[in-house]
Structure formats: structure tokens, C-alpha cells
ROZA-44621 format. One line per field, with one value per residue: x, y, z of N, C-alpha, C in turn; residue number from 1. Coordinates in steps of 0.2 Angstrom, whole numbers. Last residue first. Layout:
nu X / ...
nv Y / ...
nw Z / ...
cau X / ...
cav Y / ...
caw Z / ...
cu X / ...
cv Y / ...
cw Z / ...
resi NUM / ...
//
This chain:
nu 158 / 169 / 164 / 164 / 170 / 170 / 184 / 195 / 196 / 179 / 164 / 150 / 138 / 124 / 109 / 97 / 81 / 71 / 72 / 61 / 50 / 54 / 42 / 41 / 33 / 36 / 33 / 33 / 32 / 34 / 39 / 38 / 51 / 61 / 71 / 70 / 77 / 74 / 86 / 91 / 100 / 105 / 103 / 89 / 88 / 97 / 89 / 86 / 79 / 77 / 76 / 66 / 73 / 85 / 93 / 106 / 109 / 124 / 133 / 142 / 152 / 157 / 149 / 137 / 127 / 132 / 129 / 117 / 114 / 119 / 119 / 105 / 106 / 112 / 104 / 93 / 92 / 85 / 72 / 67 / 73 / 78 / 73 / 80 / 80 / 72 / 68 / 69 / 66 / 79 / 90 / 101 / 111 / 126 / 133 / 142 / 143 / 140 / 130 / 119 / 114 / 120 / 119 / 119 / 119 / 108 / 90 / 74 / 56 / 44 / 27 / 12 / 3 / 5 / -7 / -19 / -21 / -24 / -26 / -21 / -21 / -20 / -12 / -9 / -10 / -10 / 5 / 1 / 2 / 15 / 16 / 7 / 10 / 23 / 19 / 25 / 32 / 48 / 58 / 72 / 85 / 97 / 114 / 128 / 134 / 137 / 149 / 157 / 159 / 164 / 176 / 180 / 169 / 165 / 165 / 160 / 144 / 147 / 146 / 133 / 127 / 129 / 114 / 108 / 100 / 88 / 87 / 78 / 87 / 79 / 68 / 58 / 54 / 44 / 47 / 59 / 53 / 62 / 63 / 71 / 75 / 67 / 57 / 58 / 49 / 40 / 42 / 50 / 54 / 49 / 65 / 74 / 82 / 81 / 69 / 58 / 49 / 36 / 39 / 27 / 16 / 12 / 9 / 9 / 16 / 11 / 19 / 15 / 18 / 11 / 14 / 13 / 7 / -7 / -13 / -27 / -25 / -10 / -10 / -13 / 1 / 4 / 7 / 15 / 24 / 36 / 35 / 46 / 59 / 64 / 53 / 46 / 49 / 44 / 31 / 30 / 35 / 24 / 12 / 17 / 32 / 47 / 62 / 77 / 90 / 99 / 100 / 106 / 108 / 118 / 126 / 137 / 136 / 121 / 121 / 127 / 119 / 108 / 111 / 114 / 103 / 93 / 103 / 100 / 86 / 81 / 71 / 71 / 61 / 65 / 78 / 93 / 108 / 115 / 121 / 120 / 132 / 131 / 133 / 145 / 160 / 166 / 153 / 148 / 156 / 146 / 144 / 137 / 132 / 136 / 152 / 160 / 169 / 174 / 167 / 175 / 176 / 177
nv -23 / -36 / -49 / -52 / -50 / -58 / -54 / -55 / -43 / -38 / -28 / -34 / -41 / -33 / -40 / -41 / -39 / -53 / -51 / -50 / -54 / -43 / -33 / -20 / -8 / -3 / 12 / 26 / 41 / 56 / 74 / 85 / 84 / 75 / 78 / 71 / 57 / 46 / 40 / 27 / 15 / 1 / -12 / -17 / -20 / -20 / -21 / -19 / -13 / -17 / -8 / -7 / 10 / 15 / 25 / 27 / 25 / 31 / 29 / 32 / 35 / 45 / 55 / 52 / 51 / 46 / 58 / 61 / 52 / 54 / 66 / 64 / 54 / 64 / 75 / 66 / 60 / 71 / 73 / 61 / 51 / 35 / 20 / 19 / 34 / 39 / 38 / 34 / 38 / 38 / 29 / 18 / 6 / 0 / -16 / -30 / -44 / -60 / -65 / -68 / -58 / -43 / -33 / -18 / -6 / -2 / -17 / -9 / -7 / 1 / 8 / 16 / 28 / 31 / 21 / 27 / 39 / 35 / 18 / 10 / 11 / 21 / 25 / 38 / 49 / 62 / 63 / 63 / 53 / 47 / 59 / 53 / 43 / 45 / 53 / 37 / 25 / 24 / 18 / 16 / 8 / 5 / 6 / -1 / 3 / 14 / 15 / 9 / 15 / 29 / 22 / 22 / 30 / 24 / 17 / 8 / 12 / 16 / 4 / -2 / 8 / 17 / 25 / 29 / 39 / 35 / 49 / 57 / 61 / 56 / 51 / 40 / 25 / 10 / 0 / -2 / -11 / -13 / -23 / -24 / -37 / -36 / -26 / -27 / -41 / -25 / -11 / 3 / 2 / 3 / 8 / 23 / 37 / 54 / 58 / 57 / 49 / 54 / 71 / 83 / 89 / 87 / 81 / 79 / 70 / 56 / 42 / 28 / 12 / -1 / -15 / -31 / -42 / -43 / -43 / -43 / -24 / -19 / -13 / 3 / 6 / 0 / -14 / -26 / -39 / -48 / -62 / -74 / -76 / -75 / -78 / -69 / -61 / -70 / -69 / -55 / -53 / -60 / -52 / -42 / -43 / -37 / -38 / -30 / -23 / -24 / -19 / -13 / -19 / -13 / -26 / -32 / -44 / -47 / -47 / -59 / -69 / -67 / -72 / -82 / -88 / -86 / -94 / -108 / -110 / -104 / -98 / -86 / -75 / -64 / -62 / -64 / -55 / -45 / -36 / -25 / -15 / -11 / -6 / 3 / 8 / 14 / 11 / 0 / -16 / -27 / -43 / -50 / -68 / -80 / -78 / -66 / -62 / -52 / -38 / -24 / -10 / -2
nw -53 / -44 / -38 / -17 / -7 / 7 / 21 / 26 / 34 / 35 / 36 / 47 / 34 / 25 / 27 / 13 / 9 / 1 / -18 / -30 / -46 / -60 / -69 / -85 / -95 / -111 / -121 / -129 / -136 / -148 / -147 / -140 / -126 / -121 / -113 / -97 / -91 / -78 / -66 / -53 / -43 / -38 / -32 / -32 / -46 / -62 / -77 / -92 / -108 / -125 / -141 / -149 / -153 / -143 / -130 / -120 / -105 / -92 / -77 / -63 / -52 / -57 / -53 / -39 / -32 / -19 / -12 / -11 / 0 / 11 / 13 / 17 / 26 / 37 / 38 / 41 / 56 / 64 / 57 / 59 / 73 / 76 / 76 / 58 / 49 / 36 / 22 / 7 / -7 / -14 / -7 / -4 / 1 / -5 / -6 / -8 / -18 / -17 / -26 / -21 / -13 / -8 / 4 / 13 / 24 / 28 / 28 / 29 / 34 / 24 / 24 / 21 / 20 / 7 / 2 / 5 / 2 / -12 / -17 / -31 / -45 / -58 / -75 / -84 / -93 / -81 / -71 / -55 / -49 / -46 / -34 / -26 / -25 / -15 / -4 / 6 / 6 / 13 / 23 / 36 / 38 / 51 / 57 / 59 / 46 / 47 / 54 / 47 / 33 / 42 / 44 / 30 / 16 / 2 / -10 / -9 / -12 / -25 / -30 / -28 / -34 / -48 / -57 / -74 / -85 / -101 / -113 / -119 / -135 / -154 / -159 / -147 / -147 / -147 / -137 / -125 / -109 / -94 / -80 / -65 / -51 / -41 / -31 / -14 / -4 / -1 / -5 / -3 / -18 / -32 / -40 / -34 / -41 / -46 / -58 / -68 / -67 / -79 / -84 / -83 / -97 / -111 / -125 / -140 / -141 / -128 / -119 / -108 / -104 / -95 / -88 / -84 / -76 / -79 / -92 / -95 / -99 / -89 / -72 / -66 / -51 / -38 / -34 / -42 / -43 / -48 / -55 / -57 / -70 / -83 / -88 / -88 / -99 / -110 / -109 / -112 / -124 / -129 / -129 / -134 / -144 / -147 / -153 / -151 / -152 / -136 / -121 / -108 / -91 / -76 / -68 / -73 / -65 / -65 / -81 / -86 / -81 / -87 / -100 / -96 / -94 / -108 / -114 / -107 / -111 / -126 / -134 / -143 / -146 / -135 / -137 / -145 / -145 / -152 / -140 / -125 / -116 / -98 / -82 / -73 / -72 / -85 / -95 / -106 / -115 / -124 / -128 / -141 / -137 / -132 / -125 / -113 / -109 / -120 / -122 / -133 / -137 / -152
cau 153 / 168 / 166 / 162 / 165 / 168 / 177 / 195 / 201 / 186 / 170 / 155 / 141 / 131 / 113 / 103 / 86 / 74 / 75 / 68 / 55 / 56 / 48 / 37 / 38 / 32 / 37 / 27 / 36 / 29 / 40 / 36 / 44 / 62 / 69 / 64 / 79 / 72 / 82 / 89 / 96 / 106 / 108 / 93 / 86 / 96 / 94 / 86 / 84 / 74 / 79 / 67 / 66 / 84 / 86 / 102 / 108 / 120 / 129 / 133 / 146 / 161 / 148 / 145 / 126 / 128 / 138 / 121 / 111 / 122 / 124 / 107 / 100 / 115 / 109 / 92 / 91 / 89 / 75 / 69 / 68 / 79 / 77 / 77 / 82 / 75 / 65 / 74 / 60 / 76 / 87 / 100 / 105 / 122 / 130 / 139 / 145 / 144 / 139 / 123 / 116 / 116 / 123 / 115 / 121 / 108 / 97 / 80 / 63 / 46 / 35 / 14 / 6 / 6 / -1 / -17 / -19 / -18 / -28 / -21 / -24 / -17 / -19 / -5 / -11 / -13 / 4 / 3 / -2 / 12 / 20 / 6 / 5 / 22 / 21 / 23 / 30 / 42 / 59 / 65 / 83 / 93 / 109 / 123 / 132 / 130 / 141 / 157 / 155 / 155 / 173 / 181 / 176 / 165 / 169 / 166 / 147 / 144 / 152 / 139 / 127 / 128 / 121 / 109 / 103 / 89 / 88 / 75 / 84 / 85 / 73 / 60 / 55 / 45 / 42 / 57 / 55 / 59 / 63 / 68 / 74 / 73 / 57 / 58 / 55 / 43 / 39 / 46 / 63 / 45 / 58 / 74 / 76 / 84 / 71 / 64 / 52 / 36 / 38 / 33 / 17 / 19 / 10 / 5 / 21 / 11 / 19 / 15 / 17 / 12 / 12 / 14 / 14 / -6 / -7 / -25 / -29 / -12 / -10 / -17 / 0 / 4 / 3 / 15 / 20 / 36 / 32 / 40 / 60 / 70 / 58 / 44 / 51 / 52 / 34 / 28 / 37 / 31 / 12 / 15 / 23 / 42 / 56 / 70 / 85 / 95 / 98 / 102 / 110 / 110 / 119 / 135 / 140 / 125 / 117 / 130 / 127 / 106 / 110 / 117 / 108 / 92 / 102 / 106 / 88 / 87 / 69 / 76 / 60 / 58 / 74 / 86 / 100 / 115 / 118 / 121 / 122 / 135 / 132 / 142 / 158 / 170 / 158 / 147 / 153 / 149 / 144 / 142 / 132 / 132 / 151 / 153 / 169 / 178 / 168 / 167 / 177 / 172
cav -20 / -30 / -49 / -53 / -44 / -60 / -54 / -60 / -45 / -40 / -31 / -29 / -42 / -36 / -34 / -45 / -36 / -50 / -55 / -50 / -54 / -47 / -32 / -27 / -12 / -6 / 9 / 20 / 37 / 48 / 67 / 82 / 84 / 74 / 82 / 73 / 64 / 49 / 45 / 29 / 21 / 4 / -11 / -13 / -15 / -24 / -17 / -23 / -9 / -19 / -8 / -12 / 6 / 13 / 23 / 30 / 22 / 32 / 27 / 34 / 32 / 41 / 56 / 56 / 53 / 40 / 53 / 63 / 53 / 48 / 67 / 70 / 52 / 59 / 76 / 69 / 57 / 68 / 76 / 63 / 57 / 42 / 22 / 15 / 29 / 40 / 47 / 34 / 37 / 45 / 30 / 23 / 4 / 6 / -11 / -24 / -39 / -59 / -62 / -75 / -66 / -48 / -41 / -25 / -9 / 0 / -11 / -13 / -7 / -4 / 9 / 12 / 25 / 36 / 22 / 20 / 38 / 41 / 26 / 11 / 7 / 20 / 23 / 33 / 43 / 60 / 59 / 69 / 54 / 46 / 59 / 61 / 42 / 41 / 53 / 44 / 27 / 27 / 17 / 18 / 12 / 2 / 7 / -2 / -5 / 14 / 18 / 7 / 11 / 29 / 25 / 15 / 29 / 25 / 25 / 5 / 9 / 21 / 8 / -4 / 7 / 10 / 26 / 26 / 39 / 35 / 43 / 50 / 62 / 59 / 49 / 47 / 29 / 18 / -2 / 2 / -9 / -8 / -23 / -20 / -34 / -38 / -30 / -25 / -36 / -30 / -16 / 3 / 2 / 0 / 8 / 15 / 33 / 49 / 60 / 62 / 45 / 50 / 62 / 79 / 85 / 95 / 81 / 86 / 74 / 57 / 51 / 30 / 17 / 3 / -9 / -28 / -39 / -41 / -44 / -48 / -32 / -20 / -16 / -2 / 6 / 6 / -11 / -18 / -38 / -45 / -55 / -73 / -75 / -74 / -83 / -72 / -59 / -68 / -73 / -56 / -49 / -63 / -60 / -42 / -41 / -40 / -39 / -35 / -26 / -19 / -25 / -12 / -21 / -13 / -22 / -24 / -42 / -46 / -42 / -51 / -67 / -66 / -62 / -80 / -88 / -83 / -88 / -106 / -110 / -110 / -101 / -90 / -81 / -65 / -63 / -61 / -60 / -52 / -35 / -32 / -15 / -14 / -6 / -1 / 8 / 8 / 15 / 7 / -9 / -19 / -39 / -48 / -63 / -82 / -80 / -71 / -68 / -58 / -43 / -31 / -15 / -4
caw -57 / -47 / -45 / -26 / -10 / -1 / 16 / 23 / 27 / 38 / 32 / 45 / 41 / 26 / 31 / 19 / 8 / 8 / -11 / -28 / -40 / -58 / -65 / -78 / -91 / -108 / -115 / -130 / -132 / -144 / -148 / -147 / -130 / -128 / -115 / -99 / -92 / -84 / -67 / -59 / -43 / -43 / -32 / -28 / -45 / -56 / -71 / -88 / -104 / -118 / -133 / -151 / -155 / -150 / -133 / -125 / -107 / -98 / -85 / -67 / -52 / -59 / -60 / -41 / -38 / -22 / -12 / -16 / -9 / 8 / 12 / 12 / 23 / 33 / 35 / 35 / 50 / 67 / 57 / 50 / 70 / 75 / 82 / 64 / 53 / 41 / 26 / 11 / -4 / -13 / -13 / -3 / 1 / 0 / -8 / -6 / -18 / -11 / -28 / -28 / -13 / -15 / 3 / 13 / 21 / 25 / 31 / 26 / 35 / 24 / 25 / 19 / 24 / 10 / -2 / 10 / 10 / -10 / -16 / -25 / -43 / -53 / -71 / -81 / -95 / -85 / -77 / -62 / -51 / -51 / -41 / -29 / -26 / -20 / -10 / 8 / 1 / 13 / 15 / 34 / 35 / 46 / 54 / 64 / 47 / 45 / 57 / 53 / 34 / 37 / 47 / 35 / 22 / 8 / -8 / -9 / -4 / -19 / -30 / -26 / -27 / -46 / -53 / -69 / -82 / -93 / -111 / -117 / -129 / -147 / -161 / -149 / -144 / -150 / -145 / -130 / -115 / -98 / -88 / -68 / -60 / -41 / -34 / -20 / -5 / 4 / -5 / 0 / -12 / -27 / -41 / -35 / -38 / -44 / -52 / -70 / -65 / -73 / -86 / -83 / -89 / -105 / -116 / -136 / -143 / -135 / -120 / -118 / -104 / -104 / -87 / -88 / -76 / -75 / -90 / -94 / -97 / -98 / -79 / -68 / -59 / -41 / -29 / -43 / -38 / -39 / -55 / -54 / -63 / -76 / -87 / -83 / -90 / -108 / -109 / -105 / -118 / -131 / -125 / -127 / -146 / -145 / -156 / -148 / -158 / -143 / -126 / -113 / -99 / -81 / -67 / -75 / -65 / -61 / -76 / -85 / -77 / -81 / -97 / -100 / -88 / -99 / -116 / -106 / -102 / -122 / -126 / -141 / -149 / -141 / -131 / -146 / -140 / -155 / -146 / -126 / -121 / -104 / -86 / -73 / -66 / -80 / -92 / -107 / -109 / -123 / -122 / -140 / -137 / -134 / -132 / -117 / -105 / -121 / -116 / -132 / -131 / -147
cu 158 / 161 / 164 / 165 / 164 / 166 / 177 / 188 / 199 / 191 / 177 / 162 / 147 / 131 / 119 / 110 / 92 / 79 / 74 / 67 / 61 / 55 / 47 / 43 / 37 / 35 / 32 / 34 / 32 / 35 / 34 / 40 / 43 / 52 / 67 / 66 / 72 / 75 / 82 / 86 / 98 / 100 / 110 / 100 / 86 / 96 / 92 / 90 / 81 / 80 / 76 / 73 / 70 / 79 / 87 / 98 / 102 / 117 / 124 / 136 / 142 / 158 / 152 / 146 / 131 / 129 / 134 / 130 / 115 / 119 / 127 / 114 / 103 / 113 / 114 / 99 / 93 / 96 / 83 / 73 / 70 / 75 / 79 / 78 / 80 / 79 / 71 / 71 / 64 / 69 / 82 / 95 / 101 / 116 / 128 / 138 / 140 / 145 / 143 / 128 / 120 / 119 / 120 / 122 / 121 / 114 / 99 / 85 / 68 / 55 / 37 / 23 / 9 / 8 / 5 / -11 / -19 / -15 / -23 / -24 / -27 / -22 / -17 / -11 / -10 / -15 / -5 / 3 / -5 / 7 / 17 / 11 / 5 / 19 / 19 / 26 / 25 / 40 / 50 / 63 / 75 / 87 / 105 / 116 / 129 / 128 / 136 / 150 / 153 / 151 / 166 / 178 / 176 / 171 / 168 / 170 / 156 / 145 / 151 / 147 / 131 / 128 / 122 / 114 / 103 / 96 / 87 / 78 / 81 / 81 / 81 / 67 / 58 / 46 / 44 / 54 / 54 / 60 / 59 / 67 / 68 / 78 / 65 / 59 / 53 / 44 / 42 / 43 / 55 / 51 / 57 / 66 / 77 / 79 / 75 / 66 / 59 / 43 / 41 / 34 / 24 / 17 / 13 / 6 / 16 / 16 / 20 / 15 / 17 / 13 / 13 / 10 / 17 / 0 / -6 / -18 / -26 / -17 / -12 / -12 / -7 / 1 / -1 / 10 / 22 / 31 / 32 / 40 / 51 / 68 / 65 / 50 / 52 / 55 / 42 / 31 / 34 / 35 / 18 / 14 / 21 / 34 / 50 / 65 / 82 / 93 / 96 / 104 / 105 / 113 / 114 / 129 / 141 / 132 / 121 / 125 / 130 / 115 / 110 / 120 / 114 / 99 / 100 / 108 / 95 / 87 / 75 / 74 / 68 / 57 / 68 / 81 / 95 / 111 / 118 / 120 / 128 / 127 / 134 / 138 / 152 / 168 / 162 / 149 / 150 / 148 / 148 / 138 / 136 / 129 / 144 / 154 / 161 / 174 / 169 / 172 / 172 / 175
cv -16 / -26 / -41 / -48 / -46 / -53 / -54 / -59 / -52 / -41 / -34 / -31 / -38 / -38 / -39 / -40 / -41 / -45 / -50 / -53 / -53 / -49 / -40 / -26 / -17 / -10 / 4 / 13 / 32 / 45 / 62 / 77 / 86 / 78 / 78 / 79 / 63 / 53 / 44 / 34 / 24 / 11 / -4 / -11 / -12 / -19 / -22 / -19 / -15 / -17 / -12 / -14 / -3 / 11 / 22 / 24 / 28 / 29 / 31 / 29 / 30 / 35 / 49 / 54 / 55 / 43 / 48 / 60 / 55 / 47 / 58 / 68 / 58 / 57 / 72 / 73 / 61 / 63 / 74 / 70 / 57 / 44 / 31 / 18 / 25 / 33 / 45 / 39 / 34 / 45 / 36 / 24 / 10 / 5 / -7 / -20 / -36 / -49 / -61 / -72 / -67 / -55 / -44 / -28 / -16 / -2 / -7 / -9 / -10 / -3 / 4 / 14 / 18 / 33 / 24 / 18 / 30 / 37 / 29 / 18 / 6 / 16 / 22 / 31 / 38 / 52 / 57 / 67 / 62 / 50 / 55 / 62 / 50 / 42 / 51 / 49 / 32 / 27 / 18 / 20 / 11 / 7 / 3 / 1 / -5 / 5 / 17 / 8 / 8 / 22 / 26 / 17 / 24 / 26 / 27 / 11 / 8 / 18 / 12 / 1 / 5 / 12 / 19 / 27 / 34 / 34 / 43 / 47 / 56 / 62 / 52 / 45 / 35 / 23 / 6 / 1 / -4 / -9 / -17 / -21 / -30 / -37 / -30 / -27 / -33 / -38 / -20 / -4 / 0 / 0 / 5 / 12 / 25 / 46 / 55 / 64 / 50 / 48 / 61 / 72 / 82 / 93 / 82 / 85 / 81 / 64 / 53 / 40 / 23 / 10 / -4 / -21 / -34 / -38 / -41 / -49 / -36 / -24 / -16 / -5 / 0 / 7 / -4 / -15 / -32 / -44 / -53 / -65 / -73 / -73 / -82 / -78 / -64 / -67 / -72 / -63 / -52 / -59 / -62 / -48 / -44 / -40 / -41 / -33 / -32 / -27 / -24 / -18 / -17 / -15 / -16 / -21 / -33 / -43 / -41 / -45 / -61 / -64 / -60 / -72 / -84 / -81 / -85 / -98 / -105 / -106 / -103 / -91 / -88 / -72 / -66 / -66 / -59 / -58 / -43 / -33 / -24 / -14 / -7 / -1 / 4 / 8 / 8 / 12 / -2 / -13 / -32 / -42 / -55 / -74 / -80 / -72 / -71 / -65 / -49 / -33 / -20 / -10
cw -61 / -53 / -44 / -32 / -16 / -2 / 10 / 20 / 23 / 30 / 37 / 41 / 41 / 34 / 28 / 21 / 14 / 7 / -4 / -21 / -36 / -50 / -64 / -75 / -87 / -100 / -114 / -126 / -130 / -143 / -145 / -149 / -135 / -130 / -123 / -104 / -97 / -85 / -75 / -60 / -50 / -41 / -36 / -27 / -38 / -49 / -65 / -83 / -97 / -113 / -126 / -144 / -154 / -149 / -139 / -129 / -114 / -103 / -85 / -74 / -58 / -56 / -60 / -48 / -39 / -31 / -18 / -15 / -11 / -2 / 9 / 9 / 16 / 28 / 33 / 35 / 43 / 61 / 58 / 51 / 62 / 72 / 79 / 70 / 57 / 45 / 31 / 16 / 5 / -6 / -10 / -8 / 2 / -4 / -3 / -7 / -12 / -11 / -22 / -30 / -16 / -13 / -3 / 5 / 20 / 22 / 26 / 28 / 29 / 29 / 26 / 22 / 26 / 15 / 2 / 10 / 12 / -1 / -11 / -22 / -37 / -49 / -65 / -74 / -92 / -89 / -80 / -68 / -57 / -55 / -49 / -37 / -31 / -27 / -15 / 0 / 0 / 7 / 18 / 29 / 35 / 46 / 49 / 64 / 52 / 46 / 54 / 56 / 40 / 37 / 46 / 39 / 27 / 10 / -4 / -9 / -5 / -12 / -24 / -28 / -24 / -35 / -49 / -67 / -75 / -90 / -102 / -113 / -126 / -141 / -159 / -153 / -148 / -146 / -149 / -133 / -120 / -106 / -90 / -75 / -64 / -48 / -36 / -25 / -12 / 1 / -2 / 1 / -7 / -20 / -33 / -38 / -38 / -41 / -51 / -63 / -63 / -73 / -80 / -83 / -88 / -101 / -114 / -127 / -141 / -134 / -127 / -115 / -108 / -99 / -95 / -88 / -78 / -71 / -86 / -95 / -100 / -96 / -84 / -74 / -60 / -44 / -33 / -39 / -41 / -38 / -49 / -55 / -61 / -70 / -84 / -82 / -88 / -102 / -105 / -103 / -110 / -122 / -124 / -123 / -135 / -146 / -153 / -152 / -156 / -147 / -131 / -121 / -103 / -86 / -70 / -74 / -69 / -60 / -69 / -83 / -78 / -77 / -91 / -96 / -90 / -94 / -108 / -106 / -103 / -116 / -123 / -133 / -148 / -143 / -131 / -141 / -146 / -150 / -149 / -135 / -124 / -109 / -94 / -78 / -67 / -74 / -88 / -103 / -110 / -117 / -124 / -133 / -136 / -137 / -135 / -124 / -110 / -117 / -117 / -125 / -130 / -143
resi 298 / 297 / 296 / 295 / 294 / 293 / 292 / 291 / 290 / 289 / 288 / 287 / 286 / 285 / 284 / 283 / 282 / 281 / 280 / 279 / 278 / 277 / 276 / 275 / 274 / 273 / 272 / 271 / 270 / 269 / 268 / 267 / 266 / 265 / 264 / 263 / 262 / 261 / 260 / 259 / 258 / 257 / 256 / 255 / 254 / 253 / 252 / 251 / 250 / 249 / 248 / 247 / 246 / 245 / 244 / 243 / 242 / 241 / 240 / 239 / 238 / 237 / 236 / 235 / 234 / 233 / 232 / 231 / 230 / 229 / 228 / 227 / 226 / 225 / 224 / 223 / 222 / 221 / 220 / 219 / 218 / 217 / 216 / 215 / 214 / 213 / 212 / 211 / 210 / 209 / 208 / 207 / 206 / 205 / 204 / 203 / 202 / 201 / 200 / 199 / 198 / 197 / 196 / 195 / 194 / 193 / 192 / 191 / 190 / 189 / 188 / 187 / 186 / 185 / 184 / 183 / 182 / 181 / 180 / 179 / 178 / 177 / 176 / 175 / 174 / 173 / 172 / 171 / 170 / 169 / 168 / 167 / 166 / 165 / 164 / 163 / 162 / 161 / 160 / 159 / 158 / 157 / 156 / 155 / 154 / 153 / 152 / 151 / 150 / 149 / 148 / 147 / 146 / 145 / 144 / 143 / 142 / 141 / 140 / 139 / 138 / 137 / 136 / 135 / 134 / 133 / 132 / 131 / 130 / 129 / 128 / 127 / 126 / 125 / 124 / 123 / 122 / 121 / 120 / 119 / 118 / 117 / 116 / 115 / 114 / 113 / 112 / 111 / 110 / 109 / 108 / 107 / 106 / 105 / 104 / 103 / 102 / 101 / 100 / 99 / 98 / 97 / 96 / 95 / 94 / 93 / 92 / 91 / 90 / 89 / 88 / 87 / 86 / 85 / 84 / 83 / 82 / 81 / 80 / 79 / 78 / 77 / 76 / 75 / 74 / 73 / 72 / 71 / 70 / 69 / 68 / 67 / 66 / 65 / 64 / 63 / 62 / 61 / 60 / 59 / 58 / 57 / 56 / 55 / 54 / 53 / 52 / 51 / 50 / 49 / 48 / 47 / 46 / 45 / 44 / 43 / 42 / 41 / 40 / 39 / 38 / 37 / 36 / 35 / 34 / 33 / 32 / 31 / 30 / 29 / 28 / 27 / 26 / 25 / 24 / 23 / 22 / 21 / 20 / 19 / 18 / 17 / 16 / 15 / 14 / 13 / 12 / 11 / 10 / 9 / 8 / 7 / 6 / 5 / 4 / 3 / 2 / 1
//
């Protein structure tokens, strides 16, 4: 097993050579040190998801903890836990044959202004296989570009719908919604499509499913790129795989990354709980030169 030498306060384990790593030895729940935070906060950036094993939370503690890397984006979608406003449940007893929310590639909220910036999902009881979630990184997805692709899309910027949306959620029986369909639907946000994390200097493609078109272009006119830039995104030497323990907080950094459930664990309970982190203006790269920061590899 390959730990990461660059941390001490916890062992780091990767989990491909593209992105992603499980953390073991935090405990989130009852160690306040600033430093712990700054800790996870540096290998997120740098592996963009962490699965975190053996958390211990109860909902007040859980909510505590988010907040400590950061203000609540904001969820437009979902009714809250009472009196956490941040905090969403979600739960799929062993009798529901409805598809689980999410078993598609995706970003969460890509349509809000801005997105959120940190994803936390945690495990309290998960299946004893199956479940897991698949991620793809973005920032590789843009570094396999052609020089050419990158050229053209840097004078592009994307239309991010939440036309849907509503419809998906709303499949899910257990899952309350707070918005109504036709206000939800017309909802859109610009962002480019090739954007700039602050605090690494890395770039990324800014692609994801709720993606309909181009600034200046029809969905028609738009969709054999909008096609051909998803699944460039979904190449296998792209991805992670994050398999599920009880007591797992799964963290991702959430435009830099697209995510799907896999959906086979029914007869099984599954009891999640998620929030999110503030995030940033999306920021157009500026076009690469020899001299540009592309920041600490993923």
C-alpha cells in the first residue's frame, strides 16, 4: 500500500494515478486544530476526492466540521434536516426500486452561481458491497486535449441548465424538494469552459452533463462538441473509484470533477448524509504559453 510521504498528520493512500486518495487516521468529529482542516484541505487540492474512513459523526458534529472548511453554498433543491439547513439525508431502504439519485455522470449544482466548492458525503450505513461512486477528473480531461481543441474552446463559454433537474430528483420518493418544477427549469448559468482554480493555478474542462450549449450558438450548433467533450472527460485513465465503509466521509472538489452512483446494491439500507462547501466565480484560464502556472499535478 502506497502512502504519501508529503503528510504526517495522517496516512494519505492513493487510489489511481489520476486522482483521488482514502485518508485514514483524521478524525474530523472531535479534532478542532485549524491545522487538521488545512491538512485535508491541501490533499484535496491536490487529489481532488478523499474518502476518509472511520468518522464518527452525529449531525450537529457533522455539521460543525463542514462549516469549518468553509460557508454553506446554498441548496435551492432538496428540503433540509430541521434545523440544518446544510444538511441533506438521504436514505434507500432494501424494499426501493426507484433509481438512485445521481447514477449518471455529473457535477452537482454546475448551474448555481457559483457552484458549490466542496462536495461532503457521508456514510452513517452503507451496504456491505456495491454503492460505490465513480469519479473523473477534469483537470486531466483538459491536459488531453489537443493544442488545437484547447485554442477553440478558450474562446468559448458554456451554458449550464437546470432544465430537468427537478424531474430527476423527483423520482426518488424519499427525497423532498423544495423548489417547484417550472421555476427550477428555467434557471441557467454562464461559466467558461476552460477555467483556473485559484489557490493551484491547475486547469480544467468545465464539462458536465447539465452543459446544453454555447454562448452565441444553438444546442443544436453546440452538441457534437458539448458530446464529444463528455465523453473525452469519461476515459478510464481518467476515473476513481471510491468503495463505501460505515463511518466514510467521501469529500471532492466539485468543479473540478464529475461523478456517478453506481446503483447495484438493492436489498440493501443506505443512509448518507450530504452538504456542501462554498465555491468560487468560475475564472477563464488565460490561453497557455510556455511560461504558464499549471500547478501541482492531480
Amino acid at each position: 500500500m502506497a502512502r504519501d510521504p508529503a503528510y504526517q498528520r495522517f496516512d494519505v493512500i492513493p487510489l489511481t494515478g489520476a486522482l483521488g486518495a482514502e485518508i485514514r487516521g483524521a478524525d474530523l468529529a472531535n479534532d478542532r486544530d485549524p491545522a487538521l482542516v488545512a491538512e485535508v484541505r491541501r490533499a484535496l487540492d491536490q487529489y481532488l476526492v478523499l474518502a476518509i474512513r472511520g468518522q464518527k459523526f452525529d449531525v450537529q458534529r457533522y455539521h460543525e466540521a463542514a462549516r469549518r472548511f468553509g460557508p454553506f453554498s446554498g441548496n435551492p433543491v432538496h428540503v433540509p434536516l430541521d434545523g440544518y439547513d446544510d444538511i441533506v439525508k438521504f436514505v434507500r431502504e432494501p424494499s426501493d426500486t426507484d433509481n438512485v439519485i445521481g447514477d449518471h455522470w455529473h457535477m452537482d449544482l454546475a448551474w448555481m452561481d457559483p457552484p458549490p466548492g466542496i462536495v461532503m458525503l457521508y456514510g452513517e450505513s452503507v451496504p456491505p458491497y456495491g454503492g460505490d461512486t465513480c469519479f473523473t477528473s477534469l483537470v486531466q480531461a483538459y491536459k488531453a486535449l489537443s493544442p488545437g481543441m484547447k485554442e477553440m474552446l478558450q474562446r468559448l463559454t458554456g451554458i449550464h441548465s437546470a432544465r430537468g433537474v427537478y424531474s430527476i430528483n423527483a423520482k426518488s420518493k424519499r427525497l423532498g424538494l423544495s423548489i417547484d418544477q417550472e421555476k427550477l427549469d428555467a434557471v441557467e448559468k454562464e461559466h467558461p469552459v476552460i477555467c483556473l482554480q485559484p489557490n493551484t493555478g491547475r486547469r480544467y474542462l468545465l464539462v458536465n452533463s447539465v452543459l446544453t450549449r454555447f454562448k452565441g450558438m444553438t444546442e443544436a450548433e453546440s452538441k457534437p462538441i458539448v458530446d464529444y467533450l463528455f465523453h473525452h472527460a469519461l476515459r478510464s485513465e481518467f476515473q476513481c473509484r471510491v468503495r463505501w465503509e460505515d463511518g466514510t466521509l467521501t469529500m471532492w472538489n466539485n468543479p473540478l470533477v464529475m461523478h456517478s452512483a453506481i446503483d447495484d446494491y438493492r436489498g440493501f439500507r443506505r443512509v448518507t448524509y450530504r452538504t456542501t462547501v462554498e465555491g468560487w466565480a468560475q475564472i477563464a484560464a488565460p490561453p497557455e504559453t510556455n511560461h504558464s502556472v499549471t500547478g501541482q499535478a492531480a
